[in-house]
VMD Tcl script that draws the C-alpha trace (Angstrom):
set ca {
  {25.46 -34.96 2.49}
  {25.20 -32.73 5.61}
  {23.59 -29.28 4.84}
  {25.33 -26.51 6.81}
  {22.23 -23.77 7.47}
  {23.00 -19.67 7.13}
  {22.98 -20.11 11.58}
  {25.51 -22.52 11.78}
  {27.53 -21.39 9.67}
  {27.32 -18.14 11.24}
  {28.07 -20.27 15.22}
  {31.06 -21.67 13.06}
  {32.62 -18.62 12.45}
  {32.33 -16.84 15.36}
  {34.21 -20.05 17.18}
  {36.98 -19.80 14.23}
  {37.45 -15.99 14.95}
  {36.51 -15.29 11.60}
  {34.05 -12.74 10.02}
  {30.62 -13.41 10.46}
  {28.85 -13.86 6.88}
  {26.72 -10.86 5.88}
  {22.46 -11.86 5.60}
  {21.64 -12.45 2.54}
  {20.26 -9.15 0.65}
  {17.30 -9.15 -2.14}
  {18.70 -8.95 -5.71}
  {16.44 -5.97 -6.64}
  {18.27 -6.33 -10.36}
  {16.65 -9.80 -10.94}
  {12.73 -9.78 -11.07}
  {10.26 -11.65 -12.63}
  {7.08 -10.01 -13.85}
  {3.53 -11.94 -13.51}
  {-0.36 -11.53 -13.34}
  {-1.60 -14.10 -10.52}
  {-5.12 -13.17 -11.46}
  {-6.19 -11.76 -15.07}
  {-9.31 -9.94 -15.31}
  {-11.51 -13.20 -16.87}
  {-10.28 -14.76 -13.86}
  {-11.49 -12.19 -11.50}
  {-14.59 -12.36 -13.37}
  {-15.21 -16.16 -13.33}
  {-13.94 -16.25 -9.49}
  {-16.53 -13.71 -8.55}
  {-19.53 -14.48 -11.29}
  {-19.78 -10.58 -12.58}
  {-19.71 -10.78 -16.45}
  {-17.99 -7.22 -16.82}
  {-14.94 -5.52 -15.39}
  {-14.31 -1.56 -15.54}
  {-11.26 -1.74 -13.20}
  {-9.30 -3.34 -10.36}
  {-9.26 -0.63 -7.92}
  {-7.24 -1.47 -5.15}
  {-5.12 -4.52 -3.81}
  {-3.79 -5.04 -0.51}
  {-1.97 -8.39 1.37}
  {-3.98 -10.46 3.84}
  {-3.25 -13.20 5.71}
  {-1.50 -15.93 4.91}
  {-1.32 -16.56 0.78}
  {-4.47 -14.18 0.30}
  {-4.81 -10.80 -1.21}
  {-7.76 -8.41 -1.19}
  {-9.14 -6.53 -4.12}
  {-11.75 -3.52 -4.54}
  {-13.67 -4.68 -8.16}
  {-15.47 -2.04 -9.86}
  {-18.00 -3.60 -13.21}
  {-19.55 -1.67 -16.05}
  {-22.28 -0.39 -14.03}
  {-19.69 1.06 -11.30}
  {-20.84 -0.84 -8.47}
  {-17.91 -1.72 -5.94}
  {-16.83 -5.26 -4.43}
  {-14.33 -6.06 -2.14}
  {-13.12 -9.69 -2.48}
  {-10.60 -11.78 -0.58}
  {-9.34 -14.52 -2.55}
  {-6.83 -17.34 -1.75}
  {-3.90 -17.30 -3.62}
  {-2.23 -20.70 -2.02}
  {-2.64 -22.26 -5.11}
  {-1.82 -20.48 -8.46}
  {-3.80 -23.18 -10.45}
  {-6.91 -22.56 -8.74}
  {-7.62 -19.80 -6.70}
  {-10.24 -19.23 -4.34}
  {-12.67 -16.74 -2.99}
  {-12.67 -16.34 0.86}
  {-15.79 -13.77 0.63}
  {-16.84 -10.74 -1.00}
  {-18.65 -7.84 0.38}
  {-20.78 -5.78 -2.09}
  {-21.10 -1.64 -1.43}
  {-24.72 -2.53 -0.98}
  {-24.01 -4.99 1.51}
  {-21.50 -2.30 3.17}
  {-24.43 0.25 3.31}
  {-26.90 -2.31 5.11}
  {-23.93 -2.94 7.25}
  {-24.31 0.67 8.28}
  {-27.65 0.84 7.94}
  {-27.13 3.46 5.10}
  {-29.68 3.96 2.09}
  {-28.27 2.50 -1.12}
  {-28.51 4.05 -4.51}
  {-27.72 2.73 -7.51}
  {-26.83 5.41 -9.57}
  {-23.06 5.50 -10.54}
  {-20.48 5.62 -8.39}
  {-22.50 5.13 -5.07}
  {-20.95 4.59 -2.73}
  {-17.36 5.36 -3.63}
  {-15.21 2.95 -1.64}
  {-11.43 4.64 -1.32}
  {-8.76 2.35 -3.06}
  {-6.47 2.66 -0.50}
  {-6.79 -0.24 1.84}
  {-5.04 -1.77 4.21}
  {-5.19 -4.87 6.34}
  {-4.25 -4.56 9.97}
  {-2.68 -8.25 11.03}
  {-3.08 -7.25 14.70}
  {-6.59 -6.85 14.54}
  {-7.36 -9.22 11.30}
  {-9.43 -6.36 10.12}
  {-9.54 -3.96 6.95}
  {-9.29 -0.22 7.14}
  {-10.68 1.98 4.15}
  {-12.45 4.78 3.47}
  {-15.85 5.83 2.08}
  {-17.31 9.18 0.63}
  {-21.41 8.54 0.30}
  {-22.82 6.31 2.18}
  {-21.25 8.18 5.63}
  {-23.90 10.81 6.04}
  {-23.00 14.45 5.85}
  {-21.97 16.65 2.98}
  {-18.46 16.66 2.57}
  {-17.94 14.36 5.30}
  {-15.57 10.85 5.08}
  {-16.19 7.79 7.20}
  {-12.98 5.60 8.07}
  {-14.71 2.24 8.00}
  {-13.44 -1.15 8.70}
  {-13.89 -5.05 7.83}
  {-14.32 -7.89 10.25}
  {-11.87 -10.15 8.42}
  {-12.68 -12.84 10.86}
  {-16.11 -12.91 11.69}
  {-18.71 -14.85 9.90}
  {-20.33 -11.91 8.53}
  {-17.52 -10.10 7.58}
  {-19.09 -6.79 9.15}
  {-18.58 -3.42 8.02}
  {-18.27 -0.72 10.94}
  {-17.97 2.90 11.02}
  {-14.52 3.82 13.32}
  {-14.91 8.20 12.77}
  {-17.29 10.19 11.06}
  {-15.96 13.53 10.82}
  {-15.36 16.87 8.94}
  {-11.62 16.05 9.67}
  {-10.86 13.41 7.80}
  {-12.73 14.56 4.70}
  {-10.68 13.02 1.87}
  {-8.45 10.74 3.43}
  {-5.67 9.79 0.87}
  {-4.08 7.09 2.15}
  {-3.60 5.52 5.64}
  {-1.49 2.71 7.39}
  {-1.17 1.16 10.71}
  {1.42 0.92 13.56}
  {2.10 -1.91 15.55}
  {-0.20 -1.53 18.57}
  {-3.33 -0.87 15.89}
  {-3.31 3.16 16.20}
  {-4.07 3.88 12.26}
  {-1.93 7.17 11.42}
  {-4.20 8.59 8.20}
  {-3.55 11.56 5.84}
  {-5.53 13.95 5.06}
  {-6.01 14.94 1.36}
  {-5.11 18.44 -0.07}
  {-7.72 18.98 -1.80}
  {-9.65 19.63 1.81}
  {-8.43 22.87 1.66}
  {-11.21 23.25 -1.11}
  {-13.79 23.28 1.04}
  {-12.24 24.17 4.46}
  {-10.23 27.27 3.95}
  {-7.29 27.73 5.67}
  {-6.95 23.52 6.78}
  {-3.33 22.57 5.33}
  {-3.26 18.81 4.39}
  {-1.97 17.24 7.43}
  {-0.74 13.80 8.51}
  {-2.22 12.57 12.03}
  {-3.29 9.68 14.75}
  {-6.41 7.78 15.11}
  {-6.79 5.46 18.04}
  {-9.51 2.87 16.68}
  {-10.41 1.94 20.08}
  {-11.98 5.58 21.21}
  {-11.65 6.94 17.90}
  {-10.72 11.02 17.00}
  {-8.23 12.61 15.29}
  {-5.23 13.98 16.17}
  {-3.14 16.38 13.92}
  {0.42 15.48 14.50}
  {2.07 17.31 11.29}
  {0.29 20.10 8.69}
  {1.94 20.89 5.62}
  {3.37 23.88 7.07}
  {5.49 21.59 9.23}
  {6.89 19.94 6.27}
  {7.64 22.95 4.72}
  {9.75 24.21 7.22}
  {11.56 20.80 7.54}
  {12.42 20.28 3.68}
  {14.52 21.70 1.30}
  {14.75 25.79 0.72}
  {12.94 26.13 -2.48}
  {9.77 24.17 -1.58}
  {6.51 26.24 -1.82}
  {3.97 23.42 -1.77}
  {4.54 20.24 0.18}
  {0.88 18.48 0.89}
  {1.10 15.13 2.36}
  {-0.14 12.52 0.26}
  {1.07 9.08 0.56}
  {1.82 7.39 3.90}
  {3.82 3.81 4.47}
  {4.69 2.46 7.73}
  {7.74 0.22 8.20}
  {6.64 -2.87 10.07}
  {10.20 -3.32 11.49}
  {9.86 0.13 13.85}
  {6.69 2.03 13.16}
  {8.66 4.65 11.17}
  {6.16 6.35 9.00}
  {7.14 7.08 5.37}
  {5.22 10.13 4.28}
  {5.72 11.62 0.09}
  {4.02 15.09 -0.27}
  {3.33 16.34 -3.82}
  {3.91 19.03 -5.96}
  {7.56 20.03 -4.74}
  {8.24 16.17 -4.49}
  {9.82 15.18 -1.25}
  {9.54 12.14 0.71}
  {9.78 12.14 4.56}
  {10.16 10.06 7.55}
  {8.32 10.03 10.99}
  {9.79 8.71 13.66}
  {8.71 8.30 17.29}
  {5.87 9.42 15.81}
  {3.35 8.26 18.95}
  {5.90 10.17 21.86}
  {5.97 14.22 21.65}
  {8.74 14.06 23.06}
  {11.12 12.00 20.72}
  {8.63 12.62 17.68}
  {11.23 14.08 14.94}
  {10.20 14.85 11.27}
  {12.95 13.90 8.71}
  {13.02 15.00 4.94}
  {15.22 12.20 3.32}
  {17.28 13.94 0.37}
  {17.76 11.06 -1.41}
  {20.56 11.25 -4.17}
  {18.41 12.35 -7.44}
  {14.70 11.85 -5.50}
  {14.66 15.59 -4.63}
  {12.29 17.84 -6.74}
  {12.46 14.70 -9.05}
  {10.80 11.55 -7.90}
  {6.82 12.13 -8.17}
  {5.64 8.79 -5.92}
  {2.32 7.55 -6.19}
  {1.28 5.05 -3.49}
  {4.32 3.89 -1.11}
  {5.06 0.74 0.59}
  {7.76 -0.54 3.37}
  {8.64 -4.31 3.62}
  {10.53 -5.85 6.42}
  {13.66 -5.31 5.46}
  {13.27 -1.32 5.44}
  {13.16 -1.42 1.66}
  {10.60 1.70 0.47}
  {8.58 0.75 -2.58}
  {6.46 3.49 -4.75}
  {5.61 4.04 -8.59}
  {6.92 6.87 -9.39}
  {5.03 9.27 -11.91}
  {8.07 10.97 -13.69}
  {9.92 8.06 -14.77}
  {7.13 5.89 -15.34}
  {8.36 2.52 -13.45}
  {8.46 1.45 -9.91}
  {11.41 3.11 -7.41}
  {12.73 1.43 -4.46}
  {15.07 3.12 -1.92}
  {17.20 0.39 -0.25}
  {18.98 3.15 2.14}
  {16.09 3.29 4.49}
  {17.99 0.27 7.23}
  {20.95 2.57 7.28}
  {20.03 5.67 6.61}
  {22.42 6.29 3.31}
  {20.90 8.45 1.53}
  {23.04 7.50 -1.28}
  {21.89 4.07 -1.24}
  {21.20 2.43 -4.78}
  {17.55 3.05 -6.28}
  {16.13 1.08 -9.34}
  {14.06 2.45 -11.87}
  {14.33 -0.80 -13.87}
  {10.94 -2.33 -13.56}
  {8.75 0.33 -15.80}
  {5.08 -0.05 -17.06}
  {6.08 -0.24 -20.32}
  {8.13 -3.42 -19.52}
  {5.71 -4.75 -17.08}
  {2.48 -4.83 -20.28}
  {5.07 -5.96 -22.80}
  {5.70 -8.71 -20.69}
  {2.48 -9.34 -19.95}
  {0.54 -8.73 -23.53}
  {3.53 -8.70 -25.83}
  {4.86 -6.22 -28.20}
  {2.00 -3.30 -28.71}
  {0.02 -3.79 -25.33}
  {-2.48 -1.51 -24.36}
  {-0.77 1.20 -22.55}
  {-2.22 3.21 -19.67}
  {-0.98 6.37 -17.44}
  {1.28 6.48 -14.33}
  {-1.47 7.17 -12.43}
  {-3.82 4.65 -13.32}
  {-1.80 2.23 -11.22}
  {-3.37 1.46 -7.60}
  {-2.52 -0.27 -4.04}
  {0.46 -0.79 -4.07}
  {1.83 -3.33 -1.86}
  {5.19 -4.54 -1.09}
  {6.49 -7.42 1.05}
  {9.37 -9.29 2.73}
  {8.94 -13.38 1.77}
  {12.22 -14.37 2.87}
  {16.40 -13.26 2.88}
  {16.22 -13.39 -0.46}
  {13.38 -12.64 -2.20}
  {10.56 -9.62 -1.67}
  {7.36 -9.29 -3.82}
  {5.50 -6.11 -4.96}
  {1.67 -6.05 -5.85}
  {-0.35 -3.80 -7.77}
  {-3.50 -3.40 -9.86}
  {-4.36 -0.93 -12.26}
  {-7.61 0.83 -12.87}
  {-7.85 -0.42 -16.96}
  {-10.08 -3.05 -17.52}
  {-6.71 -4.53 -20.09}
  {-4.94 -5.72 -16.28}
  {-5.81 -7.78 -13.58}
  {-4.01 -7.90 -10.90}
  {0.08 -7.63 -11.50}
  {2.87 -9.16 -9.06}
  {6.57 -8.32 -9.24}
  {9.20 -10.95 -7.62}
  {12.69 -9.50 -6.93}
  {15.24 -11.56 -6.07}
  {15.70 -15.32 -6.18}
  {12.35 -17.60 -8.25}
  {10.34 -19.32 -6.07}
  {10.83 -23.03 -4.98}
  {7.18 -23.77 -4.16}
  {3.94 -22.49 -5.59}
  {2.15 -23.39 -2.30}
  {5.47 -21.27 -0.76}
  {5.34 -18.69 -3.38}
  {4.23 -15.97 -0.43}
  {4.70 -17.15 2.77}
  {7.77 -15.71 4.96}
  {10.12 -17.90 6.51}
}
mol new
graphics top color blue
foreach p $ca { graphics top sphere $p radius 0.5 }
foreach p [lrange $ca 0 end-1] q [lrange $ca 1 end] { graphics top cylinder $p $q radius 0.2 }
display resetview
């Protein structure tokens, strides 16, 4: 039997003079809930006996993930494990918080909580590296470092890319397409530097500063008329066009950047999304290929996904479907352990192929490992399960 692919039959129509079939579209109403890695595997795979929390997951290369692992005595560990094979997963490498300090050539204490590694991550394809941020080890009082990972050396090195009073509490970060990281900076800097709005800007990792691009004040005056408090918080980046998703708290409005690299064309969009406005409370955002914007969303309790962002229609359908009560009844049955909105962390949301799309998170309870939801169509491969076509 010949098989007729999505192309030709596309060639065929246009030849016929008839209508060219629409790409296929995710099915964000089907979904299958899983956990790749439970915490007794994380355990096993990395030989710690105890587990306080999962604090961070991001996608790496290929059919990996990294994860931040925090154990009863809080010290930190990032690990990048192989997920090719769902039967038996593999660790690439870790990299302790004492081996990041010797890295720096930092002291390292071992009292609790030293040094505090940043659980958002992300992992830069361009560069095979990992940005994240640290509060200890980089010097100064109330000073950050943005560090980042050497995926691909031997060593796995950690470097320092900016030390400064300006990105004291980086929230959350992401990276365009030619490697310029665009970073948020916290509210709570206003704390300590009075008068410094929380402010979403540029860092060029190659001769590293920062530059402000918007403050909250500019997002103010671009939202909706009632806003009194709009702090950036979380930042996404759509890998199709460098548009830069940005949610800012307390009022509860998410954004768009676009152009964001070019004064000139650099425009700052508030999205009013039918029923987001004043509403959705989005903690931790993500952007697959497709446009799609992923967050959890505080309010409601369950994951939101805004599938308007391609076209711009604001009225686009959103699904509140998958909720955290569903996903640990799923995963531990009736009477899980059940744990706040907010516990959840690094959310991370990708494209696999025309028809399916795949959303990763980890929570910072010690009752979850690491928790993947598939929309759309079940995979046909478990050495496939998250490679794109």
């Amino acid at each position: 039997m010949r098989r007729t692919t999505a192309l030709h039959a596309a060639a065929l129509a246009v030849g016929m003079g008839l209508a060219v079939p629409a790409a296929a579209q995710v099915n964000f109403d089907s979904y299958a809930i899983s956990e790749p890695l439970s915490v007794s595997q994380i355990e096993t795979l990395l030989g710690v006996a105890t587990t306080q929390a999962i604090e961070g997951v991001s996608l790496g290369p290929g059919s990996t993930i990294f994860i931040v692992h925090l154990d009863a005595n809080s010290d930190q560990t990032i690990a990048h494990i192989d997920m090719s094979d769902l039967d038996d997963p593999a660790v690439a490498f870790t990299k302790s918080a004492a081996q990041i300090a010797a890295d720096l050539g930092a002291p390292y204490d071992t009292t609790p909580n030293f040094p505090i590694l940043v659980s958002e991550f992300i992992w830069d394809p361009a560069a095979n590296v990992i940005y994240f941020a640290d509060s200890s080890i980089a010097g100064a009082e109330l000073e950050y470092a943005l560090l980042k990972l050497d995926v691909g050396s031997a060593t796995q090195e950690v470097s320092e890319v900016l030390r400064s009073e300006d990105i004291f509490a980086l929230n959350s970060h992401g990276t365009l397409s030619d490697g310029t990281i665009v970073a948020n900076l916290e509210e709570e800097r206003e704390d300590f530097f009075p008068g410094e709005e929380a402010s979403v800007g540029l860092i060029d990792p190659d001769d590293p500063s920062y530059e402000l691009i918007y403050d909250e004040g500019d997002f103010l005056a671009a939202g909706p008329a009632g806003a009194d408090e709009l702090p950036p918080e979380s930042i996404a980046v759509d890998p199709t066009n460098d548009d830069v998703y940005v949610f800012c708290h307390d009022d509860k409005q998410l954004f768009v950047i676009r152009n964001i690299q070019d004064p000139a064309e650099r425009e700052l969009v508030w999205l009013d999304i039918e029923g987001w406005s004043f509403t959705v409370d989005i903690h931790g955002l993500s952007v697959d290929a497709d446009s799609n914007v992923y967050g959890f969303d505080e309010e409601s309790e369950a994951l939101v996904i805004w599938t308007g962002a391609s076209t711009g229609d604001l009225s686009a359908a959103s699904t509140f479907a998958v909720s955290f009560d569903e996903i640990a009844e799923v995963l531990r049955g009736t009477g899980a352990p059940e744990f706040e909105p907010e516990e959840w962390r690094g959310i991370k949301a990708r494209k696999i192929n025309d028809t399916q799309a795949e959303v990763w998170l980890s929570s910072k309870d010690n009752n979850y490992g690491v928790v993947r939801v598939l929309f759309g169509d079940e995979p046909t491969s478990v050495n496939d399960w998250m490679m794109l076509d």
